[in-house]
VEXDREN-2710 file (C-alpha; in Angstrom, 1 decimal):
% VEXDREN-2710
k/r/px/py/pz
1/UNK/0.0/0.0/0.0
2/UNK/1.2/3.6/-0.8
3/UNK/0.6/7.0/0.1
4/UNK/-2.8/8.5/-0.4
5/UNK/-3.5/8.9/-4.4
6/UNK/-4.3/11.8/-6.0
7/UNK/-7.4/11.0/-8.1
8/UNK/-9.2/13.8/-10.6
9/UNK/-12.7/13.4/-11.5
10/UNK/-14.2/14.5/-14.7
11/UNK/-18.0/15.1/-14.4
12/UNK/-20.0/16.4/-11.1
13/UNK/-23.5/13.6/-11.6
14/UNK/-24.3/11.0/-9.5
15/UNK/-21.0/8.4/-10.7
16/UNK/-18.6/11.5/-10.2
17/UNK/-19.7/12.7/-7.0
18/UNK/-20.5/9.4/-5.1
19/UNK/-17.1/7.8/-6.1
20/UNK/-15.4/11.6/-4.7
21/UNK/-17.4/10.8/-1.5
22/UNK/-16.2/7.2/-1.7
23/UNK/-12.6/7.8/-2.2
24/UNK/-12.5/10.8/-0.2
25/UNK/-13.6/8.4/3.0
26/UNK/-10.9/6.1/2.2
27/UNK/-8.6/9.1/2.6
28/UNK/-7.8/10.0/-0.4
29/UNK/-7.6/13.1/-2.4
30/UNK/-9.7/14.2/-4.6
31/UNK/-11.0/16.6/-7.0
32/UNK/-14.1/17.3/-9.4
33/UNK/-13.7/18.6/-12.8
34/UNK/-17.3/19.9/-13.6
35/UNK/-17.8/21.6/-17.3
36/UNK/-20.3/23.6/-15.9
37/UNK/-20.6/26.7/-14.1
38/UNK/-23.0/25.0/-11.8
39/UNK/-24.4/21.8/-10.6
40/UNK/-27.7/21.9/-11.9
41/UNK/-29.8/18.9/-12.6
42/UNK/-33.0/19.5/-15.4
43/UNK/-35.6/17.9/-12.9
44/UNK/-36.7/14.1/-13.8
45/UNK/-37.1/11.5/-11.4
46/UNK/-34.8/8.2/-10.1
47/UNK/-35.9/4.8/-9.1
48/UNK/-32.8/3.8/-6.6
49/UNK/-33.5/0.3/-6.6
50/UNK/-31.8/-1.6/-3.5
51/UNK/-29.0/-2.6/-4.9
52/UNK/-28.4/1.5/-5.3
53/UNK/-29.5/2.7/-2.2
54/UNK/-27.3/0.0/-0.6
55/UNK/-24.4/2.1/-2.0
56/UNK/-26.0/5.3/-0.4
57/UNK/-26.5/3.6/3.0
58/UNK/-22.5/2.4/2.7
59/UNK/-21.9/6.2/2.1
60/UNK/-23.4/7.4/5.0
61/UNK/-26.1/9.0/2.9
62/UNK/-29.4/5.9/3.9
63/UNK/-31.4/8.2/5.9
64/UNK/-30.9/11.4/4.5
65/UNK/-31.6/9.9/0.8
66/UNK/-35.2/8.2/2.2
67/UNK/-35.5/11.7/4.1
68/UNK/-35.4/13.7/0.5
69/UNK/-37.3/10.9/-1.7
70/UNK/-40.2/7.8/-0.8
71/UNK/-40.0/4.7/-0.3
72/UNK/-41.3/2.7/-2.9
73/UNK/-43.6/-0.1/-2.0
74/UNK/-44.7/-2.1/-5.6
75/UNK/-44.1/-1.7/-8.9
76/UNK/-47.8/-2.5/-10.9
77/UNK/-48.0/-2.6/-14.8
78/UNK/-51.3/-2.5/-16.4
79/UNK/-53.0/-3.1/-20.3
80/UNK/-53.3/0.4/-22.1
81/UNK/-57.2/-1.0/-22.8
82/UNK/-58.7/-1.4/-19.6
83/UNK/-58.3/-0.2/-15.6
84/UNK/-57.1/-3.5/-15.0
85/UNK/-54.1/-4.6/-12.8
86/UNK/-52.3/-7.2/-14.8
87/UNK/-49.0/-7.4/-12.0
88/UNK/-48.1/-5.8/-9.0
89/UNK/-44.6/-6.6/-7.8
90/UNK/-44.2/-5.8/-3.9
91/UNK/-40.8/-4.0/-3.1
92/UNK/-40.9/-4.0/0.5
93/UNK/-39.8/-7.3/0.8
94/UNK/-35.8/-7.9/1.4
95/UNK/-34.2/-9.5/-1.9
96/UNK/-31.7/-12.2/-0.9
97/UNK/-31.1/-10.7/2.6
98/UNK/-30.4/-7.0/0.9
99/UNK/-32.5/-5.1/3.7
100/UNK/-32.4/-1.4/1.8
101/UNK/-35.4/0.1/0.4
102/UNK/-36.7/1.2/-3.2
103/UNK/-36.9/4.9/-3.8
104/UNK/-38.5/7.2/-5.7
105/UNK/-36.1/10.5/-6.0
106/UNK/-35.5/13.7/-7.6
107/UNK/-32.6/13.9/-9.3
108/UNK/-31.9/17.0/-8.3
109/UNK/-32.6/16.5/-4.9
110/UNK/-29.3/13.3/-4.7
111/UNK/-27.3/15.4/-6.8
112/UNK/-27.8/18.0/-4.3
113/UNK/-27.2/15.9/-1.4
114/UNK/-24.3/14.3/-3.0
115/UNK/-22.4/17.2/-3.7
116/UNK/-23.0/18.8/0.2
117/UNK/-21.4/15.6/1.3
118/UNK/-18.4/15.3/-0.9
119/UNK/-17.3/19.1/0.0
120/UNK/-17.8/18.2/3.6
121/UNK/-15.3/14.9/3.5
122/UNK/-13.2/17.5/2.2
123/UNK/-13.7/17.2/-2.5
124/UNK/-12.7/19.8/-4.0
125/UNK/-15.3/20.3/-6.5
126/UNK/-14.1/23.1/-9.5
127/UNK/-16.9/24.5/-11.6
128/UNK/-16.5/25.7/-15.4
129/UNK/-13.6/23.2/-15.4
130/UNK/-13.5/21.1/-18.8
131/UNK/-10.7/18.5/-18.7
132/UNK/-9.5/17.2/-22.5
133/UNK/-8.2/14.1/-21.6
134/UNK/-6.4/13.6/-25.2
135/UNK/-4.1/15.8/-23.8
136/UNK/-3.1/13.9/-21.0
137/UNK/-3.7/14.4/-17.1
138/UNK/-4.3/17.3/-15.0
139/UNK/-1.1/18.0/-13.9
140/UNK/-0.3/16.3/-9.8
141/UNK/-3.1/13.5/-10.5
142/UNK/-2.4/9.5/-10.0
143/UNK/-5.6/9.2/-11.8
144/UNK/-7.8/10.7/-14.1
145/UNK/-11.7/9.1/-14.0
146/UNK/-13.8/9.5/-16.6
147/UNK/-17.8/10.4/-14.9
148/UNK/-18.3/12.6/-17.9
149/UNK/-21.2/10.4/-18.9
150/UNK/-22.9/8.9/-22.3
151/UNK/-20.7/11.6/-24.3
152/UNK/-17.8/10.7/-22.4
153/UNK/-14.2/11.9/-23.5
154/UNK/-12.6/9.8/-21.4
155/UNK/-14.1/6.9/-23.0
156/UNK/-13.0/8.1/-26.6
157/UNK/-9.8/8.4/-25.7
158/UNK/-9.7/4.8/-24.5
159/UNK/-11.9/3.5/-27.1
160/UNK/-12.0/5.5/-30.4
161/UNK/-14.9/6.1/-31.8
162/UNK/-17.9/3.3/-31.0
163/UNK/-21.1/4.9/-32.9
164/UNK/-24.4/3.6/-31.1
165/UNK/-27.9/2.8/-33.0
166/UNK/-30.7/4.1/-33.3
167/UNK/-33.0/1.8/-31.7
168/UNK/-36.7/3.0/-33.3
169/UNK/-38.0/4.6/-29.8
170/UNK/-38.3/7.8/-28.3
171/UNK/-38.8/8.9/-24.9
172/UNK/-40.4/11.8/-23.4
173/UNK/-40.1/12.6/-19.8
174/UNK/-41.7/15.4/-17.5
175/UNK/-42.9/16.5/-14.1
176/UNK/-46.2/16.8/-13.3
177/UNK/-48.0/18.4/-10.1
178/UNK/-49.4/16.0/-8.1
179/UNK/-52.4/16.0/-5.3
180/UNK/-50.3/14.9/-2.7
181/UNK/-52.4/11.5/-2.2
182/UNK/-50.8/9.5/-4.7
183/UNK/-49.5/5.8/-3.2
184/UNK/-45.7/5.7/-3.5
185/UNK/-45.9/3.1/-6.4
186/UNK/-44.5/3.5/-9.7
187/UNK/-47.4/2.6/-12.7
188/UNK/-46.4/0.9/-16.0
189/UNK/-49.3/1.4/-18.8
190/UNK/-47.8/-1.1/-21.9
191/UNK/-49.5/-0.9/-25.0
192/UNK/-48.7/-2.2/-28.7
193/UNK/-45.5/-0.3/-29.7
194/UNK/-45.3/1.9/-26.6
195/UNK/-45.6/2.3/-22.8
196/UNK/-45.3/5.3/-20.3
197/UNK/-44.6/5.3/-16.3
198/UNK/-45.8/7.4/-13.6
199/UNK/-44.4/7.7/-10.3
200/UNK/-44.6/10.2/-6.8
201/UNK/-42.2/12.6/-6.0
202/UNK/-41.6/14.9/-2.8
203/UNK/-44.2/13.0/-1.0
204/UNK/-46.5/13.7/-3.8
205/UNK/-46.4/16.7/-5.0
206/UNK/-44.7/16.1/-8.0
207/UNK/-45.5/13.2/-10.5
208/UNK/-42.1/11.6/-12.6
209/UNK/-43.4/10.8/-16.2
210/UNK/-41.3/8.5/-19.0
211/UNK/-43.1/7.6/-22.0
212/UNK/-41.3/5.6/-25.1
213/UNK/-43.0/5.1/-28.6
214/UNK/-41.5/3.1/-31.4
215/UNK/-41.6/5.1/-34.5
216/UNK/-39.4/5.6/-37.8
217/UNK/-38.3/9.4/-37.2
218/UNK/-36.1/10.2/-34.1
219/UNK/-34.5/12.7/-32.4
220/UNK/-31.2/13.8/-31.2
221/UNK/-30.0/11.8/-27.8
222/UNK/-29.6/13.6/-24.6
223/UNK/-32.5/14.4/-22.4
224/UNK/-32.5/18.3/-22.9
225/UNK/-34.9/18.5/-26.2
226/UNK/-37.8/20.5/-25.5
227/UNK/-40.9/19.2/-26.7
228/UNK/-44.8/20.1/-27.0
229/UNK/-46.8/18.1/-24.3
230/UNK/-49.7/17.9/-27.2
231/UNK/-47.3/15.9/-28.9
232/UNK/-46.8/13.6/-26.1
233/UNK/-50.3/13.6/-25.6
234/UNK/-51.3/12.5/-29.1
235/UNK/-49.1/9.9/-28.8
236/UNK/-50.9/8.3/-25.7
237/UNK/-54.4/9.4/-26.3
238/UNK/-56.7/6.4/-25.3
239/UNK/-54.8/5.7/-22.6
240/UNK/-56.9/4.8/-19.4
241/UNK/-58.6/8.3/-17.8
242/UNK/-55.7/8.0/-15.0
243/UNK/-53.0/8.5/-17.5
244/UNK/-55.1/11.3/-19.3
245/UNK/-55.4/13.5/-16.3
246/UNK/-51.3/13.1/-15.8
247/UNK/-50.9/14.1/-19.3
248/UNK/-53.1/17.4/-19.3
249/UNK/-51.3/18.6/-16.3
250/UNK/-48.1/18.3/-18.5
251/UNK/-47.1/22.2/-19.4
252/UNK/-43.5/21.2/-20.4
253/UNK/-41.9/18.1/-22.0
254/UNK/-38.4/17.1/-22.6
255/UNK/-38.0/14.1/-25.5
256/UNK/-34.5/12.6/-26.3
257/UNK/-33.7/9.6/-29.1
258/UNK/-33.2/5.8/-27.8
259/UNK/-29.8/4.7/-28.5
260/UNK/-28.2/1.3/-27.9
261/UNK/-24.4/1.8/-27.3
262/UNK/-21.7/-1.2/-26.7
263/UNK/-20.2/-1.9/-23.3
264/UNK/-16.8/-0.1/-23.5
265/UNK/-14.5/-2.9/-24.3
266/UNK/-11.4/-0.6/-22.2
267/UNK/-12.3/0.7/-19.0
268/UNK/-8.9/2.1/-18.2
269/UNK/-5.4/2.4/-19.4
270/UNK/-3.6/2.4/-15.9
271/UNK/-3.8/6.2/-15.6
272/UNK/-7.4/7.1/-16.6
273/UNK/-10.8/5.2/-16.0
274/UNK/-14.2/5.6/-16.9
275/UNK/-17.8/4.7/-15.1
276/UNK/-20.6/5.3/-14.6
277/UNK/-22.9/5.8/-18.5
278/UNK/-19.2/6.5/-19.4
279/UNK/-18.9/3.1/-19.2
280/UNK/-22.1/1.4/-20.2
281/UNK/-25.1/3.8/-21.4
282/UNK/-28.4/1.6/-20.8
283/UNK/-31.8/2.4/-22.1
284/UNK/-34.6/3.6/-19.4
285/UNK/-36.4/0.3/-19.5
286/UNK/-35.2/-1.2/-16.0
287/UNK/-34.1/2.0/-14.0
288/UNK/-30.9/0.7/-13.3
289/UNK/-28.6/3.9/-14.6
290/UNK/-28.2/5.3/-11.6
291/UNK/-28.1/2.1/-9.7
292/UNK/-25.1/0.9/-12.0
293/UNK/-23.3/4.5/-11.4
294/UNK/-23.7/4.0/-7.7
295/UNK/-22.5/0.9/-7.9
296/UNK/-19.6/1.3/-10.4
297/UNK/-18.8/4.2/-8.0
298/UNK/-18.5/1.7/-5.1
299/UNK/-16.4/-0.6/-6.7
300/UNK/-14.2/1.4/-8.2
301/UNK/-13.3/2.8/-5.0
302/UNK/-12.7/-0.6/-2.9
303/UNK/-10.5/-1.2/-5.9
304/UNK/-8.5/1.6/-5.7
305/UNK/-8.2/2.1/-1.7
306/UNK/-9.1/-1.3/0.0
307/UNK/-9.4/-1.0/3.6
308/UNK/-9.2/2.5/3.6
309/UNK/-5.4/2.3/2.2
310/UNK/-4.2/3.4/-1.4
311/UNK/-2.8/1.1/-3.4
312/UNK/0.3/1.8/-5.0
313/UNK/1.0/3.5/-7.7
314/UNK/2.5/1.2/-9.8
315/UNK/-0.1/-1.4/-9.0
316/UNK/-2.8/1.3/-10.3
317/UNK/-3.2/-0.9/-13.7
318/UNK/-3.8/-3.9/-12.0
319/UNK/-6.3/-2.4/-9.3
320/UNK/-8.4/-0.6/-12.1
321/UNK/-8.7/-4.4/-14.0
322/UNK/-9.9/-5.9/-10.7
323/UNK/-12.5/-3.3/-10.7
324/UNK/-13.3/-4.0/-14.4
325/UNK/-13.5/-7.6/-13.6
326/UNK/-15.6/-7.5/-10.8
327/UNK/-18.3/-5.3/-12.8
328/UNK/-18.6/-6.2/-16.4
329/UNK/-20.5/-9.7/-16.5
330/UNK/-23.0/-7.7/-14.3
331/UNK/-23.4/-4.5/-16.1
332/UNK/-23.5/-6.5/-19.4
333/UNK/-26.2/-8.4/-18.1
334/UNK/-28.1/-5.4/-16.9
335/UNK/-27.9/-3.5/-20.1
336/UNK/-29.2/-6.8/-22.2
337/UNK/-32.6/-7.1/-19.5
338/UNK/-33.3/-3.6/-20.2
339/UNK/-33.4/-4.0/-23.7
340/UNK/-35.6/-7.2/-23.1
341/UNK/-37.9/-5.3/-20.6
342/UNK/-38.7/-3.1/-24.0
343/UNK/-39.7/-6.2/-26.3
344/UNK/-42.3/-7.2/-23.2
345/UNK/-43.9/-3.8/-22.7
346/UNK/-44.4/-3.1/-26.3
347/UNK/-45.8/-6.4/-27.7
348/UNK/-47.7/-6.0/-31.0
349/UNK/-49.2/-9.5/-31.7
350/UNK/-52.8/-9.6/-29.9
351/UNK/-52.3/-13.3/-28.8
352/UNK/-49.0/-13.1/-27.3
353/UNK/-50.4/-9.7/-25.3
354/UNK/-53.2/-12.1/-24.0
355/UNK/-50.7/-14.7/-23.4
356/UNK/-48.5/-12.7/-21.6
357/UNK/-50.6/-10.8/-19.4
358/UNK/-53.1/-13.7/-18.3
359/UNK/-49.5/-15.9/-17.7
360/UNK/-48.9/-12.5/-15.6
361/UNK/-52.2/-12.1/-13.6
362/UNK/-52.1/-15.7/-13.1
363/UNK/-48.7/-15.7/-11.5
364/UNK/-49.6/-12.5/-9.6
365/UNK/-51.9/-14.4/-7.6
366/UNK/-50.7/-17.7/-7.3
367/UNK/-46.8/-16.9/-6.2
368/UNK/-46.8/-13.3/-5.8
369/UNK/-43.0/-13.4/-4.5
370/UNK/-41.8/-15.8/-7.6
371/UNK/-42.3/-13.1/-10.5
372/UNK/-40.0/-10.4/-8.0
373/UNK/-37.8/-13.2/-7.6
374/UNK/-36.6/-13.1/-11.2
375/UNK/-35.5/-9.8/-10.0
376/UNK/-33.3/-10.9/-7.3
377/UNK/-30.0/-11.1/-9.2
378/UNK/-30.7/-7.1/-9.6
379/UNK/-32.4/-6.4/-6.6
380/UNK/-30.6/-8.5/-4.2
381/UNK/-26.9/-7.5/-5.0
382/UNK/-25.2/-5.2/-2.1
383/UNK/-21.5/-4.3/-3.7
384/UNK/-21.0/-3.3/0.1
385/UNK/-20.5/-6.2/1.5
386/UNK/-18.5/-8.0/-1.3
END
């Protein structure tokens, strides 16, 4: 083990920040490179599975994460052509012994309280900072990690160029006021070719909408394309009257194109690293995003400072491929269910719709726990305790 490292961070999100926090309890130091001349976050919601708030609870941050957000108690998808239930999965039960809770947050809410507690463990966090990692290093640093998301430089620079595909959906996403009574439950309407969720946030008063549509023409990728709500609400007219109401409460509208992009096939190069969407951009279909940023964020750090000592430097290439090791099968597996959570939700063919929702309802009632259970593989992992 050597002297504490001296790690730069490019990127102020959620993988940025809570692998600062994390490396910055291990003693070392550390410092955040944000583009920006603020951390600002365009409001949208999170689901922070277990798995990801497991991380949080290992940060310190459990109780002051449920304090901002709610705790999630099912999941419940339903036909676009009727009020009826066809499966409600239960998320207050502990997955595999994994005793953390599901919760529905804003994003700017964990950003926020991310970034309080990496300046109080003593990050250095410089604004209106852009790093150009094909120029090397910033000068002093062990290691330069690549947050800097699904555009990342850091990534390019390790991987050349790795064009993604258009994958024939587009997603809209907005907040809507709520009526405070909502139940703390996030709702998936599936339909032929599309699907939209609706979930509580701030105990209520806010509604988190995502809604997907396959279609021929797309739009650029990133989430900051403003859109017309009657657009959105075209697109999702004859939806049940619940999902009408949401939709004319909808004043503003954000919609961003559906790319599928490879795992990176180099995370690191012994001096720089990349995580987080850096690493492995998903698409929205199993809320596991931030989950996998928290998680990378986790990882990464054990790797690089195990039992709160830093490795040494010249053993920096081989920490950062243990970290890669430990994560890939797992992310790779992750991005592949999201993409297969999009075939179920958008089945065309009337007879395998009936199919699958009556083998759904059927299997709601009978072994309520066994659907979740498919689940657990996700759910159930705590990278805290490996």
């Amino acid at each position: 083990m050597g002297q504490p490292l001296d790690i730069a961070i490019a990127g102020a999100g959620i993988a940025g920040l809570s692998l600062a926090i994390a490396l910055a309890q291990r003693g070392q130091s550390v410092t955040v490179y944000e583009q920006s001349g603020a951390i600002t976050e365009v409001g949208a919601g999170l689901q922070i599975s277990p798995n990801g708030s497991a991380v949080l609870a290992g940060l310190g941050l459990g109780d002051a994460a449920l304090a901002l957000g709610m705790r999630g108690t099912a999941i419940e998808l339903y036909s676009h052509d009727s009020d009826q239930r066809v499966l409600r999965l239960d998320l207050t039960r502990a997955r595999h012994g994994n005793p953390h809770p599901y919760l529905f947050l804003h994003r700017a809410d964990l950003i926020g309280l991310l970034k309080e507690r990496a300046e109080a463990a003593g990050v250095r966090v410089q604004l209106d900072r852009r790093i150009d990692p094909a120029a090397g290093i910033p000068d002093g640093a062990d290691l330069l990690v690549g947050a800097d998301g699904l555009h990342s430089a850091v990534r390019s620079v390790l991987n050349g160029s790795m064009a993604p595909f258009f994958t024939g959906q587009v997603a809209w996403r907005a907040l809507v006021p709520g009526d405070g009574a909502a139940p703390p439950v996030a709702r998936v309407w599936m339909a032929p070719k599309r699907h939209i969720v609706a979930y509580p946030l701030r105990g209520g008063a806010l509604v988190n909408l995502v809604a997907v549509e396959e279609r021929r023409s797309w739009v650029a990728e990133g989430w900051f394309h403003p859109d017309e709500p009657d657009n959105l609400r075209e697109a999702f007219a004859g939806f049940p009257p619940a999902v009408g109401t949401l939709l004319e409460r909808c004043k503003s509208v954000f919609v961003w194109g559906l790319f599928r992009h490879q795992v990176a096939g180099t995370w690191h190069d012994g001096r720089m690293a990349i995580l987080g969407d850096a690493v492995h951009p998903t698409l929205p279909f199993l809320a596991q995003g931030a989950n996998m940023a928290l998680e990378d964020a986790w990882v990464l750090a054990a790797a690089l400072a195990p039992h709160g000592q830093a490795v040494a430097r010249d053993d920096l290439p081989a920490a950062l491929s243990r970290y890669q090791a430990a994560r890939i099968k797992r992310v790779t597996r992750i991005v592949d269910a999201a993409e297969d959570n999009a075939r179920a939700y958008h089945l065309q063919n009337p007879a395998a719709r009936l199919a699958l929702h009556t083998g759904l309802r059927v299997a709601s009632m009978v072994a309520p726990g066994a659907v979740l259970g498919r689940f657990d593989w996700l759910y159930g992992a705590d990278v805290t305790r490996a």
